[in-house]
Short mmCIF file of the C-alpha atoms (twelve columns), coordinates in Angstrom:
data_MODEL
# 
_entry.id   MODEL 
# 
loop_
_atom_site.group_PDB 
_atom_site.id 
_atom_site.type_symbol 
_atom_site.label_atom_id 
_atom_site.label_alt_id 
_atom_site.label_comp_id 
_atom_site.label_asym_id 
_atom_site.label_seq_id 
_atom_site.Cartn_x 
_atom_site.Cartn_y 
_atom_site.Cartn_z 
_atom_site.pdbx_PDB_model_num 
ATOM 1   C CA . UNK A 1   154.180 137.498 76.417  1 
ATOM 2   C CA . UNK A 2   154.737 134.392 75.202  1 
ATOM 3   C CA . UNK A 3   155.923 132.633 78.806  1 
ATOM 4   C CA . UNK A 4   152.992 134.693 80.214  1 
ATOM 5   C CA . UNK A 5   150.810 132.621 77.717  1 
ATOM 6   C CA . UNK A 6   152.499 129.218 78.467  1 
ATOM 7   C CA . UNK A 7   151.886 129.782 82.440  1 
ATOM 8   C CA . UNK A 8   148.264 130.723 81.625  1 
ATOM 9   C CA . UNK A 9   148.135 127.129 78.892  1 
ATOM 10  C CA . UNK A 10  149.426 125.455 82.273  1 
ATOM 11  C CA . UNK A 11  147.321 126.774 84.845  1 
ATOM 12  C CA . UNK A 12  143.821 126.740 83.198  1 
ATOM 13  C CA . UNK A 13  144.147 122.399 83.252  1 
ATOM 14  C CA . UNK A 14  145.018 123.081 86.946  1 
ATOM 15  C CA . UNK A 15  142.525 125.216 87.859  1 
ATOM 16  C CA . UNK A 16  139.874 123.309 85.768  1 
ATOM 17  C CA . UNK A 17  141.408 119.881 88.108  1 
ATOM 18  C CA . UNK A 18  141.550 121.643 91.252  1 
ATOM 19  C CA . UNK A 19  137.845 122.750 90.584  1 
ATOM 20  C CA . UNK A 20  137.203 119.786 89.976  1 
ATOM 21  C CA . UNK A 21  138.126 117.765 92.703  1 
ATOM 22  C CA . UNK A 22  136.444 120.303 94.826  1 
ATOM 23  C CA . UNK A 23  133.131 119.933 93.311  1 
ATOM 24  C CA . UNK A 24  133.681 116.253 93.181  1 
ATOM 25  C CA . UNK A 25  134.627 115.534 96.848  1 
ATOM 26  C CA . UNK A 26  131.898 117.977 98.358  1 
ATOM 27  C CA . UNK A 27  129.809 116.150 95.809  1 
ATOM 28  C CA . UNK A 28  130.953 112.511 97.943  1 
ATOM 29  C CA . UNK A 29  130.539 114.462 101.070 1 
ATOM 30  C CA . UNK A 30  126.927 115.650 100.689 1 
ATOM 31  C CA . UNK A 31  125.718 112.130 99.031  1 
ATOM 32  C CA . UNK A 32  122.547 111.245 100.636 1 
ATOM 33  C CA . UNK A 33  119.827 108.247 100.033 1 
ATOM 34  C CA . UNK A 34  116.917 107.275 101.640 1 
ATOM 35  C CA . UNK A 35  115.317 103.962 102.863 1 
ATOM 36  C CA . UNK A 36  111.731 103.335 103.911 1 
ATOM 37  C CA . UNK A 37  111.697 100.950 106.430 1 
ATOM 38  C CA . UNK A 38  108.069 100.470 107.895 1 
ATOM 39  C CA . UNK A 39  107.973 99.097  111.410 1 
ATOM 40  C CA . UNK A 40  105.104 97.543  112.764 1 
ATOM 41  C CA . UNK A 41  104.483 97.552  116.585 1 
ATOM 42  C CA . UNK A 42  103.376 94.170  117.697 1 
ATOM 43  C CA . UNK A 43  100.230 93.896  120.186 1 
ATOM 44  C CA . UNK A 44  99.847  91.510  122.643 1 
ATOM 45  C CA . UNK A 45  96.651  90.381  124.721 1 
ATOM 46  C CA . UNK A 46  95.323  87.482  126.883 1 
ATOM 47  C CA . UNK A 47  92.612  85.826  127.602 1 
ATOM 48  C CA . UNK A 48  91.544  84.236  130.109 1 
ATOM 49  C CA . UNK A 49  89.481  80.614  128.966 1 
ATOM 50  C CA . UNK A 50  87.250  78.869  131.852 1 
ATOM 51  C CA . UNK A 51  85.623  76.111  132.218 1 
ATOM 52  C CA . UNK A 52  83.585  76.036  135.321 1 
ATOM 53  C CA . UNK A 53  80.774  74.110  136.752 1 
ATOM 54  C CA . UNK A 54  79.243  75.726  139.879 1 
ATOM 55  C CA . UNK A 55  78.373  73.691  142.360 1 
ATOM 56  C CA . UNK A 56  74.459  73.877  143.513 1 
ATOM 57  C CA . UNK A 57  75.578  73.807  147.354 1 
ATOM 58  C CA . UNK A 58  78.750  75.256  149.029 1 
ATOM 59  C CA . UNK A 59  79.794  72.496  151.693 1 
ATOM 60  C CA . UNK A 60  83.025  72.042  153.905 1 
ATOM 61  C CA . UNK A 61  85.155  69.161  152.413 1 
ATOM 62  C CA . UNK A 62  83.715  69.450  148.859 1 
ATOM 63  C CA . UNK A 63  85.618  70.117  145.567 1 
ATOM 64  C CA . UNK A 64  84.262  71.505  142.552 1 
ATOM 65  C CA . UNK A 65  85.827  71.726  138.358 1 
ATOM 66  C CA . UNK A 66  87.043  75.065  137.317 1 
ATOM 67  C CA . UNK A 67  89.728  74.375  134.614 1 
ATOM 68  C CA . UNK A 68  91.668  77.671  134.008 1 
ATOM 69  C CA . UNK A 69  93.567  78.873  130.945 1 
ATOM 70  C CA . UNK A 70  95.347  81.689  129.522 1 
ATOM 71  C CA . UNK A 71  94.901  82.288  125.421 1 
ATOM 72  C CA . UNK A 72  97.284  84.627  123.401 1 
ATOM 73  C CA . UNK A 73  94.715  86.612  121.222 1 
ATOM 74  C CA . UNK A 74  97.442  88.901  120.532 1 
ATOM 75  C CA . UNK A 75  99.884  89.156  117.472 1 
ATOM 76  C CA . UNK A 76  103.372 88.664  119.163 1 
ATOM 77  C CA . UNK A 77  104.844 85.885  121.129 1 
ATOM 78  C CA . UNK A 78  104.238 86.435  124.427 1 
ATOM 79  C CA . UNK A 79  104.935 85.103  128.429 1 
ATOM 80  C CA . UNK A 80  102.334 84.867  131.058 1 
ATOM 81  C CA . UNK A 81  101.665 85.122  134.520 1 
ATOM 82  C CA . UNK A 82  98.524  85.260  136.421 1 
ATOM 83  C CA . UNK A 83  97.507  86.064  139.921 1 
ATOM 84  C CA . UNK A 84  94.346  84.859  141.789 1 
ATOM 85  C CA . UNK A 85  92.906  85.645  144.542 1 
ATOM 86  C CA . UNK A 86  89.231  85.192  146.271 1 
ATOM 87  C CA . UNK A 87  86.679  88.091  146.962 1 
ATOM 88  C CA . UNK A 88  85.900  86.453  150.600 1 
ATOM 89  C CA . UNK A 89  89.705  85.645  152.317 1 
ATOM 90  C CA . UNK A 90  87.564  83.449  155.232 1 
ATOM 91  C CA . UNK A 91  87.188  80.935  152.626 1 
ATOM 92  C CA . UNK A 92  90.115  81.848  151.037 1 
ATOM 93  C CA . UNK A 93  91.827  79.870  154.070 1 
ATOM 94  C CA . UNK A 94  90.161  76.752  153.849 1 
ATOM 95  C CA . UNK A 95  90.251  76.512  149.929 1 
ATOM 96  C CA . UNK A 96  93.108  74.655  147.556 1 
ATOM 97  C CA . UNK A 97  93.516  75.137  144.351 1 
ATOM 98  C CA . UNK A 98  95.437  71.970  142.455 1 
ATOM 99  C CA . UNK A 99  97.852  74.234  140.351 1 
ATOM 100 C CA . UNK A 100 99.429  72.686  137.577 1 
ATOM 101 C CA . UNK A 101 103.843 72.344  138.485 1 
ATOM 102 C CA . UNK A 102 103.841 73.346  134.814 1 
ATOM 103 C CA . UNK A 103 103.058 77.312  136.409 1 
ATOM 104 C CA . UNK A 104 105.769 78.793  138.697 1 
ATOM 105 C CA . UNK A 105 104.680 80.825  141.509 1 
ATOM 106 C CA . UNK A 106 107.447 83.665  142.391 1 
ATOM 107 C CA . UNK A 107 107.842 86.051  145.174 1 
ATOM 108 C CA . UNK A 108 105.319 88.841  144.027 1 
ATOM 109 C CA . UNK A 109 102.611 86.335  143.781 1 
ATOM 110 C CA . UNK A 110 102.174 85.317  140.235 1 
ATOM 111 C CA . UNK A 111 102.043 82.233  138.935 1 
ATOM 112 C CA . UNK A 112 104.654 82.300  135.570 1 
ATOM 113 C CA . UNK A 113 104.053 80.402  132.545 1 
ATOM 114 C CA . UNK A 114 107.211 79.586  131.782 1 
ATOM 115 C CA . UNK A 115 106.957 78.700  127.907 1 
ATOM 116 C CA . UNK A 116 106.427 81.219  125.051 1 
ATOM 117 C CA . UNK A 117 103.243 81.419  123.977 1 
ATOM 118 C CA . UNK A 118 102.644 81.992  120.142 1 
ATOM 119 C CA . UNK A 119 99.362  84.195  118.707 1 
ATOM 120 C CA . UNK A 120 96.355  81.942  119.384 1 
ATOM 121 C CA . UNK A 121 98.093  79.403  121.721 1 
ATOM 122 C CA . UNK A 122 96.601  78.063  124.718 1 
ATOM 123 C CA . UNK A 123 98.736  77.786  127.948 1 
ATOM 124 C CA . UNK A 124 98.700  74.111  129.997 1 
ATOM 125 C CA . UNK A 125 95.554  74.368  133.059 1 
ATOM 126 C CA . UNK A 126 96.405  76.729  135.546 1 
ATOM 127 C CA . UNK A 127 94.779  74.283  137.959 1 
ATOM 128 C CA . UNK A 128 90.911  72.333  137.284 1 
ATOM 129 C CA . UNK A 129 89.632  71.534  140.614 1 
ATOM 130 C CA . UNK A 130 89.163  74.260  143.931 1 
ATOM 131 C CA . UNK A 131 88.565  71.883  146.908 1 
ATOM 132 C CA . UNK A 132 86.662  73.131  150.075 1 
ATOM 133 C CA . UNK A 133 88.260  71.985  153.332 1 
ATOM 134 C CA . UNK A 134 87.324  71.257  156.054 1 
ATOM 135 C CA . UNK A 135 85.755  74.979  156.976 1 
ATOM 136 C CA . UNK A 136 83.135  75.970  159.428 1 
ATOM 137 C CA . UNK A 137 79.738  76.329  158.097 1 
ATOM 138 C CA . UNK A 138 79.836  80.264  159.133 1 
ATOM 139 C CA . UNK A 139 82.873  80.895  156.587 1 
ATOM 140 C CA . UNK A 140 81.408  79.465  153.506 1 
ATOM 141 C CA . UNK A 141 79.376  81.848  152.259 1 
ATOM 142 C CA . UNK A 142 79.463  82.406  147.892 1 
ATOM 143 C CA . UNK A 143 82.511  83.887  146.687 1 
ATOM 144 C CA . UNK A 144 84.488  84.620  143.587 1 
ATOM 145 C CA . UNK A 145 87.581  83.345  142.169 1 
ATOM 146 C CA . UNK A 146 89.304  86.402  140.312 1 
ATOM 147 C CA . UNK A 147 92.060  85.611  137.730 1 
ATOM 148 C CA . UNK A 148 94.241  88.034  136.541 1 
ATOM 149 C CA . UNK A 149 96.081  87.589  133.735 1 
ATOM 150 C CA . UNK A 150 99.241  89.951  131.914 1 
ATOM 151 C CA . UNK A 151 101.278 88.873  129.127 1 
ATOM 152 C CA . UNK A 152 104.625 90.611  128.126 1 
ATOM 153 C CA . UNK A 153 105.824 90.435  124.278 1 
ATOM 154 C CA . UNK A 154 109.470 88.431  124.244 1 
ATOM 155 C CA . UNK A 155 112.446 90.811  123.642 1 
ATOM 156 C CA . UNK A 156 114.026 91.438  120.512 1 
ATOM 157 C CA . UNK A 157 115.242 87.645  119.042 1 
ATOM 158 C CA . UNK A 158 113.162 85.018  122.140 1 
ATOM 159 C CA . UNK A 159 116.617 84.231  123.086 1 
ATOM 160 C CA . UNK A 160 115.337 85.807  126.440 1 
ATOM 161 C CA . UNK A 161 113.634 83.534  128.590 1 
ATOM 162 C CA . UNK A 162 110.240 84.161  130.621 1 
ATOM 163 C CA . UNK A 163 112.141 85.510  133.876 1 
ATOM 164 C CA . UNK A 164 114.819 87.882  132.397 1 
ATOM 165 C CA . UNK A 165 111.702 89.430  130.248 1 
ATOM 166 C CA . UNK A 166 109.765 89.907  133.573 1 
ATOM 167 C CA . UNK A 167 112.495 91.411  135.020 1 
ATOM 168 C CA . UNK A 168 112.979 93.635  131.994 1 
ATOM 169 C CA . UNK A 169 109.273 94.461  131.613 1 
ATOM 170 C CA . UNK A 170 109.178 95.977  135.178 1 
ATOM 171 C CA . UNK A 171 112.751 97.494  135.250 1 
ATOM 172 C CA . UNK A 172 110.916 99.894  132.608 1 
ATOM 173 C CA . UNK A 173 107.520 99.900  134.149 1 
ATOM 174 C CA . UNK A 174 109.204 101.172 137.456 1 
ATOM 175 C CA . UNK A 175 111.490 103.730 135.535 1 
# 
């Protein structure tokens, strides 16, 4: 009885260790926490500032002010490109517009701003003067200038510049 008793003195320590450990690495197993971490989606929106002075009388070989700028009203950082075209394409031949080399004009027919363009920025003139050329008096007729503007918030850390962000912002509006 007595070895019986000195087995049972050894194995209650080793049972109460083995239970132990059990308990105390399903314990580190199942540890959990939590972390609130609020994220804000940024907006970002444009637009478009004009200062234009019609003229009284539409005439061939004439130019006229219409300075043309983009604001950010958004929140975010943002790139810019605009496209503009004229409601009447007759005159639309004969007319030049004195855009600013600042703007790039690509491939798809937008003219880039090629500098980021922090919350309540203004970009450089898009141009300031449409001249009237030397058109016959049957094509000038009153038309519209339409400016479109879109802005794209910069990726992740701005170490993107204006084109790769383009490219990225209609990679995922294509997909």
């Amino acid at each position: 009885m007595s070895k019986i008793k000195k087995h049972i003195k050894l194995l209650i320590p080793l049972a109460v260790l083995l239970v132990a450990s059990v308990v105390g690495v399903l314990a580190y197993l199942t540890a959990t926490d939590t972390a609130d971490n609020a994220i804000r989606i940024g907006s970002n929106d444009v637009e478009i500032v004009e200062d234009f002075d019609p003229p009284d009388e539409l005439l061939p070989n004439t130019s006229f002010h219409k300075d043309v700028k983009i604001k950010n009203t958004g929140e975010s950082p943002c790139y810019i490109r605009v496209k503009v075209k004229f409601t009447d394409m007759d005159i639309g031949k004969y007319c030049t517009l004195d855009i600013n080399k600042k703007w790039v004009l690509k491939d798809d027919g937008y003219y880039y701003y090629p500098d980021l363009v922090d919350s309540e920025e203004i970009t450089e003139s898009l141009f300031t003067t449409v001249e009237i050329g030397d058109a016959p008096e049957e094509a000038i007729k009153d038309f519209d200038i339409i400016v479109y503007a879109e802005s794209v918030q910069i990726i992740g850390d701005s170490q993107a510049g204006y084109e790769e962000t383009w490219e990225l912002y209609q990679k995922n509006k294509d997909n």
